[in-house]
C-alpha positions in Angstrom: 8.7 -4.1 44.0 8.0 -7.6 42.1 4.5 -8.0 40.2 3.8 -11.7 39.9 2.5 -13.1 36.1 -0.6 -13.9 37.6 -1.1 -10.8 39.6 -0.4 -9.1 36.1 -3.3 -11.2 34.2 -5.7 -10.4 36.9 -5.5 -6.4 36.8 -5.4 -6.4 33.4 -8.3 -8.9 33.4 -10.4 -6.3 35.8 -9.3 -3.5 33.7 -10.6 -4.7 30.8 -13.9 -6.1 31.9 -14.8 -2.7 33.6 -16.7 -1.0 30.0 -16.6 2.2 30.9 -13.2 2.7 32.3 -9.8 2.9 29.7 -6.7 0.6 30.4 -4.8 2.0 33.5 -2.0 -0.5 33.2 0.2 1.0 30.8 2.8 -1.3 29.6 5.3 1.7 30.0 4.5 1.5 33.6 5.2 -2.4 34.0 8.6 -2.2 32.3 10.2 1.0 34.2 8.4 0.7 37.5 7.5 -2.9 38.5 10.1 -5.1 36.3 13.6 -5.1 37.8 16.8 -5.0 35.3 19.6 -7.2 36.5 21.9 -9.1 35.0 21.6 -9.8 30.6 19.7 -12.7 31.3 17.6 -11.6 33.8 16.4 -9.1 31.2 16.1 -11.7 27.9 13.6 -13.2 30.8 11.6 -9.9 31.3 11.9 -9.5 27.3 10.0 -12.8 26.8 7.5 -12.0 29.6 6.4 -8.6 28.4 6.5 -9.9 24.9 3.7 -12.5 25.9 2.2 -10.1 28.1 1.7 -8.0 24.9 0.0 -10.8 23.1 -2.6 -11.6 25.9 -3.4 -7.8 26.6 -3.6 -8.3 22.6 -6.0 -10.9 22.7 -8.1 -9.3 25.4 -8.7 -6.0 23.7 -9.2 -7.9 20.6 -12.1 -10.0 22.1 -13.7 -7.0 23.9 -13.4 -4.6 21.1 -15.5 -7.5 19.1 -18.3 -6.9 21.3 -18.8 -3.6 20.3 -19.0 -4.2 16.4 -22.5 -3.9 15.2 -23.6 -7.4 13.3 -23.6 -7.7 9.7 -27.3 -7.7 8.1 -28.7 -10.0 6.2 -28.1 -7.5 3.0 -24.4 -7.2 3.8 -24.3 -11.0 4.5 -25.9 -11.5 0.8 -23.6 -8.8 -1.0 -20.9 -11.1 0.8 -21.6 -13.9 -0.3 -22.1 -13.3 -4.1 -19.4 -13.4 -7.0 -15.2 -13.4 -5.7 -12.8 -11.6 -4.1 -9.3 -10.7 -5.9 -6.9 -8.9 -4.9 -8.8 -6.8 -2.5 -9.1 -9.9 -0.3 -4.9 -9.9 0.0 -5.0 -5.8 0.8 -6.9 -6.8 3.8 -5.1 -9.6 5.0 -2.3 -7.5 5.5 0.1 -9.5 3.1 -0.5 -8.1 -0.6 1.7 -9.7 -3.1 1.8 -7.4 -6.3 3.9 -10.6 -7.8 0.5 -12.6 -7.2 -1.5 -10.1 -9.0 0.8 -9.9 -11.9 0.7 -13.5 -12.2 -2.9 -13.8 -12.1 -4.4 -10.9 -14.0 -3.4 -10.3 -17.6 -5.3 -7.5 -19.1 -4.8 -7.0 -22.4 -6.6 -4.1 -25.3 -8.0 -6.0 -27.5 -7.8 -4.1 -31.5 -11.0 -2.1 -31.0 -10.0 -0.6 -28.0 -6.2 0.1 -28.4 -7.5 1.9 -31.5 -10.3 3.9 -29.8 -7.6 4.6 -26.8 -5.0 6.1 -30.0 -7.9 7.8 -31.6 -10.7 8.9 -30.3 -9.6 9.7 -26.9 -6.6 11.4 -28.5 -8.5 14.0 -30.6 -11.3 14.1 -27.3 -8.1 15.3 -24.8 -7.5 17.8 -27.9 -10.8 18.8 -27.8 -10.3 19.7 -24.0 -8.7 22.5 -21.7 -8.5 22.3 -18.5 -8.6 25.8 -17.6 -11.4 26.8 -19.3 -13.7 23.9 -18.5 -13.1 25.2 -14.8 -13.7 28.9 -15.1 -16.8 28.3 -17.4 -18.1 25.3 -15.1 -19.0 23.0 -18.4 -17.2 21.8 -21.4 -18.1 23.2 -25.6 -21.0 22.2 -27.4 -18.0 20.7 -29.5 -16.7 18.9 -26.8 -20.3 17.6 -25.3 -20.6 16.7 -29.4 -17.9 14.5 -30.0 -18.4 12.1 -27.0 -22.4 11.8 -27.6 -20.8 10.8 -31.2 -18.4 8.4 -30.3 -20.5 6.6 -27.7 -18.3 8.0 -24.7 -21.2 7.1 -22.3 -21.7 3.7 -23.9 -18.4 2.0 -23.2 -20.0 -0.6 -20.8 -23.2 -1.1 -23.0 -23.6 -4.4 -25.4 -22.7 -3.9 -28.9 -26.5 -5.0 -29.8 -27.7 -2.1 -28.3 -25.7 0.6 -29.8 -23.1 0.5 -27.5 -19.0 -0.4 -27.0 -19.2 -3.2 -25.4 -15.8 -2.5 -24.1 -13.7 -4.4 -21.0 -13.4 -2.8 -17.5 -9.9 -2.5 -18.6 -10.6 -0.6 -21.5 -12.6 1.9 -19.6 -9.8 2.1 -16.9 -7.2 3.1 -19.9 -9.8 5.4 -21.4 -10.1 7.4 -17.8 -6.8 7.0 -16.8 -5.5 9.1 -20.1 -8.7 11.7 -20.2 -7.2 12.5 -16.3 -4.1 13.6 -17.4 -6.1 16.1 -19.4 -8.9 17.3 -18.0 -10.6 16.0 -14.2 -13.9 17.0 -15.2 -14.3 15.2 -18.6 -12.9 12.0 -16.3 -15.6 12.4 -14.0 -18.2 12.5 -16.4 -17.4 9.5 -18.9 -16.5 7.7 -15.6 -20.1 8.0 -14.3 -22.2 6.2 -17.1 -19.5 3.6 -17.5 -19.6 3.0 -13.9 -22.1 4.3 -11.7 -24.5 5.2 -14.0 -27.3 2.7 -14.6 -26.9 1.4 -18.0 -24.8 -1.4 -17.0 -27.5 -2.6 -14.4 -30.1 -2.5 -17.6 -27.8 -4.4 -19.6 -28.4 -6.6 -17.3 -31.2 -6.9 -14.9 -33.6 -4.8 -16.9 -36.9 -5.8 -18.7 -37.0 -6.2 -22.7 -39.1 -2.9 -22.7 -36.6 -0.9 -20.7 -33.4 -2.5 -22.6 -35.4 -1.5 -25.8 -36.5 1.9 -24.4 -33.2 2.8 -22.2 -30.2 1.4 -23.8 -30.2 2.8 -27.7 -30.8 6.4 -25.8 -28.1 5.7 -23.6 -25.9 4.7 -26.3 -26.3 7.4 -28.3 -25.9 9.9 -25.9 -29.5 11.4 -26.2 -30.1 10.2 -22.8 -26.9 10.7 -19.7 -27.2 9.1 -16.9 -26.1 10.2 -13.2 -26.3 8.3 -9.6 -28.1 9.6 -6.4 -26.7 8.0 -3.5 -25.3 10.5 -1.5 -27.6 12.5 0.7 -27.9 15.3 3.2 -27.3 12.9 6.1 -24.9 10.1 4.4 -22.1 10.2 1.9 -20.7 7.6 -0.5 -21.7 4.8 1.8 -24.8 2.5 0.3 -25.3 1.0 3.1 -25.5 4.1 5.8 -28.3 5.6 3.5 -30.2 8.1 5.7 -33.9 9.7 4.4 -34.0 7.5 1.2 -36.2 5.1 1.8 -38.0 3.0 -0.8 -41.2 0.8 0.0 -42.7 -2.0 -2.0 -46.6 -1.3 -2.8 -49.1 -3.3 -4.8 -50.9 -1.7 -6.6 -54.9 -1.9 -7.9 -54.7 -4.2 -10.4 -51.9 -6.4 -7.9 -48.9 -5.3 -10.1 -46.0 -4.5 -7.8 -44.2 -0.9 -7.4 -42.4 1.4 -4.7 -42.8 4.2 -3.2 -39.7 6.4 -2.7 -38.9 9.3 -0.8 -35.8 10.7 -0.7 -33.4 13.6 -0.5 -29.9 13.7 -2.5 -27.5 16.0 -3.6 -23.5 16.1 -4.9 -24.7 14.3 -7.4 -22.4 14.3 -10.5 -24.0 15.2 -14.0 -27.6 15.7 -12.0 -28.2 18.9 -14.2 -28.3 16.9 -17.7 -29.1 14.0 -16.7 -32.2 12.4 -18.6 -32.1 8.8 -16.5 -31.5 8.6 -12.7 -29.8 5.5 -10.5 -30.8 6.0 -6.9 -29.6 4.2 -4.1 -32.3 3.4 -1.3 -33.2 1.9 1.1 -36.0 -1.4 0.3 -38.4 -2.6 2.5 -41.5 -4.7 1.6 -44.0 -4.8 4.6 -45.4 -8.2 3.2 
């Protein structure tokens, strides 16, 4: 039996405009069933047909599929839009090119922080066994010591506040050699250089909470942690379920919120001294 091209485009046409129903036209079917083989030819021909049938069955699913996506907010369409995308925007093209990132990223140690990466992280990893962090569930006061000492948690903070003042790539070297050692102590010099919210004081913060916040931070008498995954949402800010966060006014008109949450998983949450949440914001006004 011969199936014309246009009888083709019309069932898979139907098939695809019906929502509820999955493609019944299998392209299996077409080839073995409904497409004769003859002569070498004849079959380059069918080739080329299916090929192109492919690309419009492609292109059908492709613009039904887009209906289904839910829209991007106005949030998500802000986070969009600020600062660049890097290499992260070739990963999802598709087409990566490691020779492009090579050519444009150089990241280099300065001095300071080759020395710090030969030094101080050197005698920390000595300072550190993996074994026993695991069965006692925490590290020596010796251990907890030394990186309050040499500003472990302060990496990411300005030198005028007590702090490293270190590179990205600094802190990268840093956790990528205290991982070969021990997960744990990764995981919690990676939070306060990273997720914890010293970096966002640095700044967005208020003189009076850079003044307050930072030196404490820096000097380890204050760790931070992050609270953004929940009982109903994991690592995804913007899927936040039951941690909502309203904007008030208060008597004397000076502006606050009012939050209400739930969170847990959170890394370093038992000594932590300052808290990052992730919420959701609303302001009725």
């Amino acid at each position: 039996m011969k199936v014309s091209p246009a009888a083709v485009s019309s069932l898979t046409h139907k098939t695809i405009q019906n929502h509820g129903q999955s493609l019944r036209c299998s392209l299996s079917t077409l080839t073995s069933s409904t497409i004769p083989r003859t002569t070498t030819n004849h079959n380059q021909i069918q080739q080329r047909s299916i090929v192109g049938l492919v690309h419009a069955v492609d292109k059908r699913i492709y613009r039904f599929c887009k209906t289904l996506m839910p829209p991007i907010s106005d949030t998500e369409q802000t986070a969009l839009g600020c600062g660049t995308i890097g290499f992260d925007r070739d990963i999802f093209s598709g087409t990566p090119s490691l020779q492009h990132l090579v050519d444009t990223y150089t990241p280099k140690l300065s001095e300071e922080e080759q020395s710090y990466l030969d030094n101080e992280v050197n005698t920390l990893c000595s300072l550190l066994n993996d074994h026993d962090v695991s069965m006692q569930a925490d590290f020596t006061k010796e251990a907890w010591d030394y990186m309050r000492d040499e500003k472990f948690f302060a990496m990411k903070i300005p030198v005028e506040w007590g702090g490293l003042g270190f590179s990205t790539h600094a802190v990268s070297a840093v956790l990528a050699k205290l991982a070969t050692h021990c997960f744990d102590a990764n995981a919690t010099v990676a939070v306060p250089n990273s997720l914890g919210p010293g970096e966002l004081l640095a700044r967005y913060g208020t003189d009076e909470q850079k003044s307050y916040y930072l030196p404490r931070l820096a000097d380890g008498t204050l760790i931070p942690c992050f609270g953004l995954t929940g009982p109903h949402s994991g690592s995804d800010a913007t899927s936040l379920v039951g941690s909502d966060c309203v904007v008030e006014r208060g008597e004397n008109g000076e502006l606050g919120v009012r939050a209400t949450f739930k969170k847990r998983y959170i890394t370093l949450a038992p000594v932590a001294g300052v808290v990052g949440l992730g919420v959701n914001l609303s302001d009725p006004n």
